[in-house]
C-alpha positions as CSV (number, residue, x, y, z in Angstrom):
1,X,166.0,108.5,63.6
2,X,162.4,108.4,65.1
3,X,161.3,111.7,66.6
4,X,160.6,110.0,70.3
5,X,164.4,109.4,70.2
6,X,165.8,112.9,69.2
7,X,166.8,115.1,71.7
8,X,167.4,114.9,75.2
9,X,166.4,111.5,76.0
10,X,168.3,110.4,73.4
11,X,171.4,112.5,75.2
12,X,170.2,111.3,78.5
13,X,170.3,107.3,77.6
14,X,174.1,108.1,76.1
15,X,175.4,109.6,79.1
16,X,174.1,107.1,81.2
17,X,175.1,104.3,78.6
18,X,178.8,106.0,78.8
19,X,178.7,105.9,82.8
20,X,178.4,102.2,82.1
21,X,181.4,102.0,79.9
22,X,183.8,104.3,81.3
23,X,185.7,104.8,84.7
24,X,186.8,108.2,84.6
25,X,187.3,109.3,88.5
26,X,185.1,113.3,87.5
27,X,181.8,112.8,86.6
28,X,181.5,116.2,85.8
29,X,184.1,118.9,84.7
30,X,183.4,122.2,85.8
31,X,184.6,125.4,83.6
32,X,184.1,128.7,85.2
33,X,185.6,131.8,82.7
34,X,184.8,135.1,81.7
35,X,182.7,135.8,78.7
36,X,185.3,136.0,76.0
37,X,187.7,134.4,77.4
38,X,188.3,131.2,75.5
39,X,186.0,129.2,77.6
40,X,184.1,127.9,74.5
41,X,186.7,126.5,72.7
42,X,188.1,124.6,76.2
43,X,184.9,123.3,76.4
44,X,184.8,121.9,73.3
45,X,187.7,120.1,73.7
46,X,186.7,119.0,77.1
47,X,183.1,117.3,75.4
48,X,185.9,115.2,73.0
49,X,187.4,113.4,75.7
50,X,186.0,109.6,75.6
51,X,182.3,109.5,76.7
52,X,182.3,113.3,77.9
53,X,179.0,115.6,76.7
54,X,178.1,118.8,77.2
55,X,175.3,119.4,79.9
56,X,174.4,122.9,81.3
57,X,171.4,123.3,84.7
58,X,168.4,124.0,83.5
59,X,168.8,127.2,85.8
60,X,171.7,129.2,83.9
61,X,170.6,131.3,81.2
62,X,172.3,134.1,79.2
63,X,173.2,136.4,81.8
64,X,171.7,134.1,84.8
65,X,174.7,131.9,86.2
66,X,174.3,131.4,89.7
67,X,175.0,127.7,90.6
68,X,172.5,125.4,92.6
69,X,174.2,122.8,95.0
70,X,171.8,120.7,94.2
71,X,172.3,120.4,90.4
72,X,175.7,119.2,90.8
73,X,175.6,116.9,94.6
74,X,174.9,114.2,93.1
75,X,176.3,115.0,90.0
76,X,174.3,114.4,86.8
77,X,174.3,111.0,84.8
78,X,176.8,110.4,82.7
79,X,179.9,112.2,82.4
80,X,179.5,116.1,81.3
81,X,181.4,119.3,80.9
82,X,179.7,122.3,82.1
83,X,180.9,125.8,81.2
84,X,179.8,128.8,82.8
85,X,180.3,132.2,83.6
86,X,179.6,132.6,87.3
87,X,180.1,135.2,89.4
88,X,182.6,134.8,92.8
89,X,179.3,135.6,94.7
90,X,180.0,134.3,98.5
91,X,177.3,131.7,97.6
92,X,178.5,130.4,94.7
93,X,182.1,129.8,96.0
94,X,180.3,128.3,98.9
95,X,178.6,125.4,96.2
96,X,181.9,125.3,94.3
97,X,183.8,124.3,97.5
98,X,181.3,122.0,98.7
99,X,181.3,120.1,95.6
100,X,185.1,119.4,96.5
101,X,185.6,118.3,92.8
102,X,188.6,120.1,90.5
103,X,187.3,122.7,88.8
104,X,189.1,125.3,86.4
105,X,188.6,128.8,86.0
106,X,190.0,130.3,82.7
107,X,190.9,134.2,82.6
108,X,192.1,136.4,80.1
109,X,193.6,139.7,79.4
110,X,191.1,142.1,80.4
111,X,192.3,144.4,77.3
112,X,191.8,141.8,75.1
113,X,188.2,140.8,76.6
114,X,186.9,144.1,75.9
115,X,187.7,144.3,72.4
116,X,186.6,141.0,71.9
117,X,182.7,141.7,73.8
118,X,182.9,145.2,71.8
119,X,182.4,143.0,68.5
120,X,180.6,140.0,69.9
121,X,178.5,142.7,70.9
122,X,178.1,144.7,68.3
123,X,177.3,141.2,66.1
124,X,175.1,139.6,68.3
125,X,171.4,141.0,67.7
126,X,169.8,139.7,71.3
127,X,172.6,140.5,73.2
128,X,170.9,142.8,75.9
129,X,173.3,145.2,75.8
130,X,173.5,145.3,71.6
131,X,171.1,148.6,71.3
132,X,173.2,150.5,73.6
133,X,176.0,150.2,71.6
134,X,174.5,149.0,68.3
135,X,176.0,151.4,65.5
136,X,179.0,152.7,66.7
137,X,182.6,152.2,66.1
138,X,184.4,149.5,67.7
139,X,186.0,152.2,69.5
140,X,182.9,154.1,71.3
141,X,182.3,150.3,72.1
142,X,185.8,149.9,74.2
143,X,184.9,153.2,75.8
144,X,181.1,151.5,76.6
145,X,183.0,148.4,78.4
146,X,185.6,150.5,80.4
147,X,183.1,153.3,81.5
148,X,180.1,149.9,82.3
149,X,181.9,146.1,82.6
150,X,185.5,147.2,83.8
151,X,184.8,146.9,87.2
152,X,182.4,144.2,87.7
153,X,185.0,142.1,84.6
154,X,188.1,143.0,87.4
155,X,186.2,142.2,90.2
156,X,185.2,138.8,88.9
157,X,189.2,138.1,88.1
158,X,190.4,139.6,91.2
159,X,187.5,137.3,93.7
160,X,187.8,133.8,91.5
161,X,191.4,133.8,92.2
162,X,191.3,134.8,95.9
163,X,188.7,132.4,96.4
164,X,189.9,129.4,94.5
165,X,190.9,126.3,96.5
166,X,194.6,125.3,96.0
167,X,194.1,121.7,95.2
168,X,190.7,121.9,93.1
169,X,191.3,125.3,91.8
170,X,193.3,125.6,88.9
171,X,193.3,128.7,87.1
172,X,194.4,129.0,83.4
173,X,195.3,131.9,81.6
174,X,193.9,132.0,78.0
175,X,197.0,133.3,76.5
176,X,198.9,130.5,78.0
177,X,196.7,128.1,76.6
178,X,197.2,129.9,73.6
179,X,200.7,129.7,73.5
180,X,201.0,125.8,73.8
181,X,197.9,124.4,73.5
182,X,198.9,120.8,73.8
183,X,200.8,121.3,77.2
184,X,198.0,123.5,79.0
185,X,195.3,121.1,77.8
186,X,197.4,117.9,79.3
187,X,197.7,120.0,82.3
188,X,193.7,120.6,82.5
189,X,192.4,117.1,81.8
190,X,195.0,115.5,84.2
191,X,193.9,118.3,86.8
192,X,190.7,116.6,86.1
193,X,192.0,113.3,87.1
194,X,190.9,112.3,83.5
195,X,193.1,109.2,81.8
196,X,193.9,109.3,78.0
197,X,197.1,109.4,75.8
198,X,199.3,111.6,74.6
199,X,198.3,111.2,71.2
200,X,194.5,111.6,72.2
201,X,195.0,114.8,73.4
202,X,197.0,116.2,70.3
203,X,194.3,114.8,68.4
204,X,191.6,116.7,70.4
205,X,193.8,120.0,70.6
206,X,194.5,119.4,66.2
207,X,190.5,119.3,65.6
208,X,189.8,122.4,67.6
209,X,192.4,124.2,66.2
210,X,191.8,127.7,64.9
211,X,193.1,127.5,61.6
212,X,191.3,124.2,61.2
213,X,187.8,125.6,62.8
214,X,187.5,129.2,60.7
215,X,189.9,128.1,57.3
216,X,191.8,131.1,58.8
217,X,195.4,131.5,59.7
218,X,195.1,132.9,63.3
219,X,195.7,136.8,62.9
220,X,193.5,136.6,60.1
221,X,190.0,138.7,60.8
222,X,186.6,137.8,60.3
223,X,184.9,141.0,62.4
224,X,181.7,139.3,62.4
225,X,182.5,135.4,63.6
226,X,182.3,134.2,66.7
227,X,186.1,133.4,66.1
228,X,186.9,136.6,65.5
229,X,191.0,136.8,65.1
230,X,192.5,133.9,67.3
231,X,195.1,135.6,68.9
232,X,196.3,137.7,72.0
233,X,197.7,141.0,72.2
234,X,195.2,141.9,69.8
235,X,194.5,145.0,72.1
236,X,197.0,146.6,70.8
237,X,195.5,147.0,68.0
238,X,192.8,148.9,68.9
239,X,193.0,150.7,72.8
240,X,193.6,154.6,72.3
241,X,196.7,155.7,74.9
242,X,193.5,157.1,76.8
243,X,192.2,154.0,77.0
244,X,194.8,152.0,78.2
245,X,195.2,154.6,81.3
246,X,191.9,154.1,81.8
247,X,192.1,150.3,81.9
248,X,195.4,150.6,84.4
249,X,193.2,153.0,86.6
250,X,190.9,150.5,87.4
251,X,193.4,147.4,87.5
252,X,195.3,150.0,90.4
253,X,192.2,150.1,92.2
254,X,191.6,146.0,91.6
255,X,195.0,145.5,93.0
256,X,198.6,143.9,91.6
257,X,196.3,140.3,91.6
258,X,194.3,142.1,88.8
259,X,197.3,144.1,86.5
260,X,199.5,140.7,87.0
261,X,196.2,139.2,85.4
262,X,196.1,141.0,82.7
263,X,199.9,140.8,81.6
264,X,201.6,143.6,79.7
């Protein structure tokens, strides 16, 4: 392929080449989840829906997700799945709503979130929070995320779902998704408003599938991928009795919203 069409004008004739071909009634599906929390792999099988491509604002960066109205009224050209991981800040609930497009926002158990960031973490080089916890045990690393992301990881479950609109708003729970993949994806692409078969979505939710993805059976470990395990529950595993008190302290404090959240 010539160089002049590599790249992003090449993905910018496609999506507006697919806006031409299809009729789908989102132009853009928004994904708002947690880090660790499954919001990846729902993304991926979002961009496998027919003429769907991945497209993130030029603004949001690793750590950086605030949402600019502008980026999204109009939305871009084409039809694209964004996935972030913004906060429930007052202003960007105020550019979700406006947008008055279905959006989903994916959660997960916290317990299960923090021993999935303590390996990500650990793993991931230019993380900025990898030298603070580079060389410990995975441990020390769940006591790093109760003692500094707890709060701000409950706050962010506890705001998305007061704040989320009724009708647009649909909030999935990564362990249901889990559970029955097929069903919870149908759910999320019709919530979208998005048209395909039965036997399109299997075939999405087959080629994403974990065993398929890693060559692992889920349950099977690989400390140091990005798919780590595959499973939930998996905090059971690994949080001390101290640290599970610790982790019901702050989901008290959060509210029933947050400990109904985070499942037993």
């Amino acid at each position: 392929m010539p160089r002049a069409l590599r790249g992003k004008p090449l993905r910018r004739l496609q999506r507006e080449l697919s806006q031409r071909i299809y009729r789908h009634p989102c132009r853009n599906l928004l994904v708002i989840g947690q880090q660790k929390s499954g919001s990846t792999w729902l993304e991926k099988m979002l961009c496998d829906l027919p003429g769907y491509v991945r497209w993130v604002p030029s603004n949001i960066k690793f750590g950086k997700a605030d949402l600019r109205l502008c980026d999204f009224d109009p939305p871009p050209p084409g039809y694209t799945v964004t996935k972030v991981h913004t906060p429930p800040s007052a202003a960007n609930v105020a550019v979700v709503h406006s947008l008055d497009r279905p959006y989903v926002v994916l959660m997960r158990d916290l317990r299960d979130i923090a021993v999935s960031w303590s390996f990500y973490v650990l793993n991931t080089p230019g993380h900025h929070r990898h030298n603070d916890v580079k060389g410990r045990p995975v441990e020390q690393v769940i006591d790093y995320f109760i003692e500094h992301r707890l709060d701000e990881y409950a706050w962010w479950q506890r705001e998305w779902q007061r704040a989320a609109d009724p009708e647009r708003g649909l909030i999935v729970r990564y362990e249901e998704l889990l559970k029955d993949t097929c069903a919870h994806f149908a759910r999320i692409v019709e919530h979208y408003g998005v048209r395909v078969s039965h036997e399109r979505v299997k075939a999405i939710v087959e080629r994403h599938d974990f065993a398929r993805v890693t060559g692992r059976r889920p349950g099977e470990e690989d400390a140091h991928s990005f798919h780590r395990k595959g499973v939930a529950g998996d905090w059971k595993n690994y949080l001390s009795p101290l640290q599970v008190r610790a982790f019901q302290e702050v989901l008290d404090k959060n509210g029933q919203v947050i400990a109904a959240a985070a499942g037993d």
